[in-house]
C-alpha positions as CSV (number, residue, x, y, z in Angstrom):
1,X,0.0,0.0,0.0
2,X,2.3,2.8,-1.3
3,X,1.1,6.2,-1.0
4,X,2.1,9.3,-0.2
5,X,2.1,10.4,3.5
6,X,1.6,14.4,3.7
7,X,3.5,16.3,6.8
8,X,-0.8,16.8,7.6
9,X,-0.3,13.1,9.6
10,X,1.5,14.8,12.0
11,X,-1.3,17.3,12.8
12,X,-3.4,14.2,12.4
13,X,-1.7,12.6,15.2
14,X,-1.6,16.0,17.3
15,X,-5.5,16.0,16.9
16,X,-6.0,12.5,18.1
17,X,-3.7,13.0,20.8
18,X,-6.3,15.8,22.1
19,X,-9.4,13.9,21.4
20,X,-8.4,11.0,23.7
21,X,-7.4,14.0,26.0
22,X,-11.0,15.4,25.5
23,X,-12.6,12.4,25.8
24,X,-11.0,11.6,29.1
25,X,-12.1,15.0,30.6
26,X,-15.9,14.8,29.2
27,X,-16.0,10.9,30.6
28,X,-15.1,12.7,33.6
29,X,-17.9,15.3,33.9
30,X,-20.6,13.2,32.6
31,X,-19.4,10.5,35.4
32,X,-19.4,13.5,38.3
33,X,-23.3,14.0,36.8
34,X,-24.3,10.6,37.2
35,X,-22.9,10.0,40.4
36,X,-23.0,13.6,42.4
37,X,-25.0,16.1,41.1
38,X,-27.8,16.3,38.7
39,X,-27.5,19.7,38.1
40,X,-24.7,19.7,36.5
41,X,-25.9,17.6,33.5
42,X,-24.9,19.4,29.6
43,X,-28.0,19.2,28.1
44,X,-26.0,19.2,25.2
45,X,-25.0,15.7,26.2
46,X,-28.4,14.5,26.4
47,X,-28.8,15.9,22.6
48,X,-29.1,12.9,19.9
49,X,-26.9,15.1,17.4
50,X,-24.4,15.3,20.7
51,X,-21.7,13.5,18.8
52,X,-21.9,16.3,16.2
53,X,-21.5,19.0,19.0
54,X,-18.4,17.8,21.0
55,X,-15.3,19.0,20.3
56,X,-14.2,15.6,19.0
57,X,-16.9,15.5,17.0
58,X,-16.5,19.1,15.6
59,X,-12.9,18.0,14.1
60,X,-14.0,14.5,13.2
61,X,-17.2,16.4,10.9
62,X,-14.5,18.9,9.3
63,X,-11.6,15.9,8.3
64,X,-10.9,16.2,4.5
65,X,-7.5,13.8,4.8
66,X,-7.4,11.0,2.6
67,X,-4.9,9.9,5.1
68,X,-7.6,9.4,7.4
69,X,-10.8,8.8,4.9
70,X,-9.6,6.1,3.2
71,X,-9.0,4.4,6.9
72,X,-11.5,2.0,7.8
73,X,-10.4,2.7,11.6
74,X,-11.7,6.5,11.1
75,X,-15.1,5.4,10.3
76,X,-15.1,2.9,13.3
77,X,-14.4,5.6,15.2
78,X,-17.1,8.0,14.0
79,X,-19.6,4.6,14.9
80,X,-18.3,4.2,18.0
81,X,-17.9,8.0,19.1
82,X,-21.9,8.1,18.1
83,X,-23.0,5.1,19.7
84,X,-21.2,6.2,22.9
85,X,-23.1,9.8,22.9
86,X,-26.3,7.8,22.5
87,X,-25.5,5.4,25.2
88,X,-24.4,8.7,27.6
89,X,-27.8,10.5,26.8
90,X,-30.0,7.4,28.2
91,X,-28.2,7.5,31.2
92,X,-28.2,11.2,31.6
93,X,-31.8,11.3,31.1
94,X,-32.6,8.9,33.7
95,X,-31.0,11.0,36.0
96,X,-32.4,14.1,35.2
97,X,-35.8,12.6,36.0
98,X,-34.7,10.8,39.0
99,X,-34.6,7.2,37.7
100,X,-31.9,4.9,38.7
101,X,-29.0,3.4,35.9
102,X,-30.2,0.6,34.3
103,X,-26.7,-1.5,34.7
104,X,-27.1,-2.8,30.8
105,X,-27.5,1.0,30.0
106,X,-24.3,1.5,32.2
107,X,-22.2,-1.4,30.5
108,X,-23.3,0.0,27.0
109,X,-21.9,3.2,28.1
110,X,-18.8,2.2,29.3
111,X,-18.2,-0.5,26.8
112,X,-18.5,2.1,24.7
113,X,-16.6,4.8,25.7
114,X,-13.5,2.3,26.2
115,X,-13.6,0.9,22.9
116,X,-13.4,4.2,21.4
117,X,-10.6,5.1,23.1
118,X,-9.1,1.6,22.1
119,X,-9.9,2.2,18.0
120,X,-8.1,6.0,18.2
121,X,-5.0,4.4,19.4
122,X,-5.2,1.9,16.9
123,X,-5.5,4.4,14.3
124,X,-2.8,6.4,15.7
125,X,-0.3,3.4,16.5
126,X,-1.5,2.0,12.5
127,X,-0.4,6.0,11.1
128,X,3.0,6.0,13.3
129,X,3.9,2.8,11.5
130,X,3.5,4.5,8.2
131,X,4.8,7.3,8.5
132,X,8.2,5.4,10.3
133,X,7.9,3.7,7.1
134,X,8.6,6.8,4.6
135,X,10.7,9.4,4.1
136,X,8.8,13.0,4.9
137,X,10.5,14.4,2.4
138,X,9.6,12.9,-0.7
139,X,6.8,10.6,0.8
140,X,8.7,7.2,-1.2
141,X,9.3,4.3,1.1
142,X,12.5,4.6,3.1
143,X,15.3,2.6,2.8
144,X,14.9,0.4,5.9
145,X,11.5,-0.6,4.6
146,X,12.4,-1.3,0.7
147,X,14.4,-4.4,2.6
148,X,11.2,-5.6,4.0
149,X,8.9,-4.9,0.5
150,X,11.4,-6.2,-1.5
151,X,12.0,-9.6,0.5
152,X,8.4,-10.0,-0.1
153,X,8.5,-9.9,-3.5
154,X,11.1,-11.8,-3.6
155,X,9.2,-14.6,-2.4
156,X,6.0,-13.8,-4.9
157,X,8.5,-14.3,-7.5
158,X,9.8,-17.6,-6.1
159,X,6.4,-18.9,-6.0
160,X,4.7,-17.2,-9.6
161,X,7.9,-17.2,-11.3
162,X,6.8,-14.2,-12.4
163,X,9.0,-11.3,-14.0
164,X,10.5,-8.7,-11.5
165,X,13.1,-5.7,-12.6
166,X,14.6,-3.5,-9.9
167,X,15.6,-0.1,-11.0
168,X,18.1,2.4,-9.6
169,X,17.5,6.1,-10.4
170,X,20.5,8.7,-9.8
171,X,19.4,12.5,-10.2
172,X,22.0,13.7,-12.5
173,X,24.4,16.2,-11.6
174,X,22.2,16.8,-8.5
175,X,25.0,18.5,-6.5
176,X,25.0,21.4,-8.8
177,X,21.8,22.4,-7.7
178,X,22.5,22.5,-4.0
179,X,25.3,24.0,-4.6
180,X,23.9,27.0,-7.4
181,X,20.4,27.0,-5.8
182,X,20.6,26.0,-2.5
183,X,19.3,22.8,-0.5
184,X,15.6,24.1,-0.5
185,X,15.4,24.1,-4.3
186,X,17.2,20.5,-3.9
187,X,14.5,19.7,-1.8
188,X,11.3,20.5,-4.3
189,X,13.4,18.5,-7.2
190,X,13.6,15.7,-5.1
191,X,10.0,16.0,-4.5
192,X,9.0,16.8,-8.1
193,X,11.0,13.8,-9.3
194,X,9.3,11.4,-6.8
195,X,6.0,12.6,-7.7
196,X,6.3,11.9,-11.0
197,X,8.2,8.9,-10.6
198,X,4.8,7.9,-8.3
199,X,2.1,9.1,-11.1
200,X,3.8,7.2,-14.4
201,X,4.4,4.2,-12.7
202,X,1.7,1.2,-12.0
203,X,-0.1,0.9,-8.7
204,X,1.5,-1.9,-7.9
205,X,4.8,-0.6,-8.5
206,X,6.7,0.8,-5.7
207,X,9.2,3.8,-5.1
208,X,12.0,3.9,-2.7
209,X,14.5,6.6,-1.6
210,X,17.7,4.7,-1.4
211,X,19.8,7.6,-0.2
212,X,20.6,11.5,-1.3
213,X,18.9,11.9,-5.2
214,X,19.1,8.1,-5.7
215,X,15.7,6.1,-5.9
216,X,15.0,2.6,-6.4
217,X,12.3,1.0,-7.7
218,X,10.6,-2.6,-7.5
219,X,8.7,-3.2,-11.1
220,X,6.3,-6.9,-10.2
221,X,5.4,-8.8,-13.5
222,X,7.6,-7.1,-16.2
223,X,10.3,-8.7,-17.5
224,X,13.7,-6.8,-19.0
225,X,12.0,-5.4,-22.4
226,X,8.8,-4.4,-20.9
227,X,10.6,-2.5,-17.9
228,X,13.2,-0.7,-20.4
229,X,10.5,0.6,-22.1
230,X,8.7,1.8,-19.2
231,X,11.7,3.6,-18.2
232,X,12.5,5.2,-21.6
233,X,9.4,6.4,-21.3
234,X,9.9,8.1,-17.6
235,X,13.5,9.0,-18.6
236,X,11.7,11.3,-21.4
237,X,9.1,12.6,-19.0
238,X,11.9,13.5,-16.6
239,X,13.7,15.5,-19.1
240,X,11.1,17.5,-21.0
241,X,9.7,18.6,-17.4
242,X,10.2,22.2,-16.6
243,X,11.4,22.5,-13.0
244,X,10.6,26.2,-11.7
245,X,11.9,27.4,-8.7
246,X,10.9,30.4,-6.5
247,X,12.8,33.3,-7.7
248,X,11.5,32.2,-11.6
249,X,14.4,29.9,-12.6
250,X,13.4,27.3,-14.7
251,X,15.8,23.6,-14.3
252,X,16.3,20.9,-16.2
253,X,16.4,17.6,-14.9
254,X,17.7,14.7,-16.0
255,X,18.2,11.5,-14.7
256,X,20.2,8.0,-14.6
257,X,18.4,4.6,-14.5
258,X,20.1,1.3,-13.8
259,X,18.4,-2.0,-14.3
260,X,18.7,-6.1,-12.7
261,X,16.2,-8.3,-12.8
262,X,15.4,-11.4,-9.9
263,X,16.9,-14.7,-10.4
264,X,16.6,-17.4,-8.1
265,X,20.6,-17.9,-8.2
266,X,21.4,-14.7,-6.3
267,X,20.5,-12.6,-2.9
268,X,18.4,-9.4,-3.1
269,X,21.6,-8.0,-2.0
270,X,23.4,-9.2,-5.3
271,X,20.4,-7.8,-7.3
272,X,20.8,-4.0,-5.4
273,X,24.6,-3.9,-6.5
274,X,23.9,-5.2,-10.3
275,X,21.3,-3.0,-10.8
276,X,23.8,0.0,-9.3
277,X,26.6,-1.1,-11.3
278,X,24.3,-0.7,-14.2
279,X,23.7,3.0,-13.3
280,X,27.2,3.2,-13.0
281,X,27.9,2.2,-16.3
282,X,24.6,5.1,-17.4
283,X,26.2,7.9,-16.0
284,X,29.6,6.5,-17.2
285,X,28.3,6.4,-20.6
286,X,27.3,9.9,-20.6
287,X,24.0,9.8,-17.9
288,X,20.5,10.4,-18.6
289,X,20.2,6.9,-20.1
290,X,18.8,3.5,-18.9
291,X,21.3,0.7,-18.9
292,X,20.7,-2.8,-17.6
293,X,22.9,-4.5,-16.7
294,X,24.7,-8.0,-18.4
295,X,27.2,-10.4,-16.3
């Protein structure tokens, strides 16, 4: 599941952080209500829209992340934040009128309240996964988990014998634009590059920053010819793309692609250094050219 993770997940995180905060504190005044004092019922609380009115439910209403939309824990949570509100306003309504708990009405509550606390952390321990996963900059998966992804494939392969290509990407002459434009104009190549490296490729294709400008990429059910022309393709698209910076400049980029593909006679670790000793030998041969490589 490769997608890109904004720097919004962090504010994401922030806000769950002060929900469960929020929600401790209202569990708190609706329990001194039930237990010591009547009169101090919110008859917002005894609302049925009451889930839209707390301040949990105020920033749940107003969420426009795909991080969080396409989550099937967010909409849990939005059940279980409502069902909990419903179960509150029984009890606080029976107390209002003098009636005593009904102890199924109590469990519901408190069942309730507990397992939404128990599906935000989920959500939030799911989202500090992924974003340890990637790098913030460029949103690709990081190098520590293209080791994991990659071993994975590995054993798809093993068991389809299916094609699989890996690809290393080298930003050519990247240095020259730190160095003439400084390291936030670096930064939104880097970016750029990824993003489009992200939109031309299949879903099921998936990016990695190896390190500095290099990228690698996994390419699932294409063999050497299929993959080269993919590339040629991207290599193009790279070069033909207008980078803009702030102050007007206009870059262009090119870039470097190296190519291996699996075989069952050698390590994921052999595959990395063929298919970077096939970039070598692109940017040997003059860079901004795909080369694979050929014992």
């Amino acid at each position: 599941m490769a997608r890109h993770i904004s720097y919004n997940i962090f504010r994401i995180l922030q806000d769950l952080d002060d929900g469960v905060l929020r929600h401790t504190i209202w569990m708190k005044n609706v329990h001194r209500a039930l237990v010591c004092d009547a009169g101090s019922i919110n008859q917002d609380d005894i609302d049925t829209q009451a889930h839209h009115r707390c301040e949990f439910g105020k920033w749940y209403d107003r969420v426009d992340q795909a991080e969080l939309l396409n989550e099937p824990s967010f909409a849990r949570i939005g059940e279980l934040h409502r069902n909990m509100h419903l179960a509150t306003g029984i009890l606080l309504r029976q107390r209002q009128t003098g009636g005593d708990a009904v102890i199924a009405d109590y469990d519901q509550f408190i069942n309730g309240a507990i397992d939404f606390k128990m599906e935000v952390r989920h959500l939030q321990f799911k989202l500090m996964k992924e974003v340890c996963a990637v790098d913030h900059l460029t949103g690709a998966w990081n190098r520590q988990t293209m080791y994991y992804k990659l071993d994975e494939e590995y054993e798809r392969f093993l068991r389809a014998r299916t094609p699989c290509c890996v690809t290393m990407i080298d930003i050519d002459h990247f240095k020259n634009v730190n160095d003439t434009h400084g390291h936030p104009a670096g930064d939104r190549v880097l970016q750029s590059v990824c993003t489009l490296l992200k939109s031309s490729l299949r879903r099921y294709d998936t990016v990695f920053r190896y390190g500095g400008e290099e990228f690698l990429i996994c390419l699932p059910d294409s063999d050497i010819k299929q993959t080269t022309k993919m590339l040629e393709r991207l290599r193009s698209a790279l070069e033909t793309m207008p980078f803009e910076l702030d102050d007007g400049t206009v870059l262009t980029i090119t870039a470097s692609f190296g190519v291996a593909k699996m075989d069952e006679e050698k390590s994921l670790d052999e595959l990395i250094e063929q298919a970077d000793r096939a970039l070598l030998c692109a940017k040997a041969e003059g860079r901004n050219r795909v080369c694979v490589w050929n014992a």
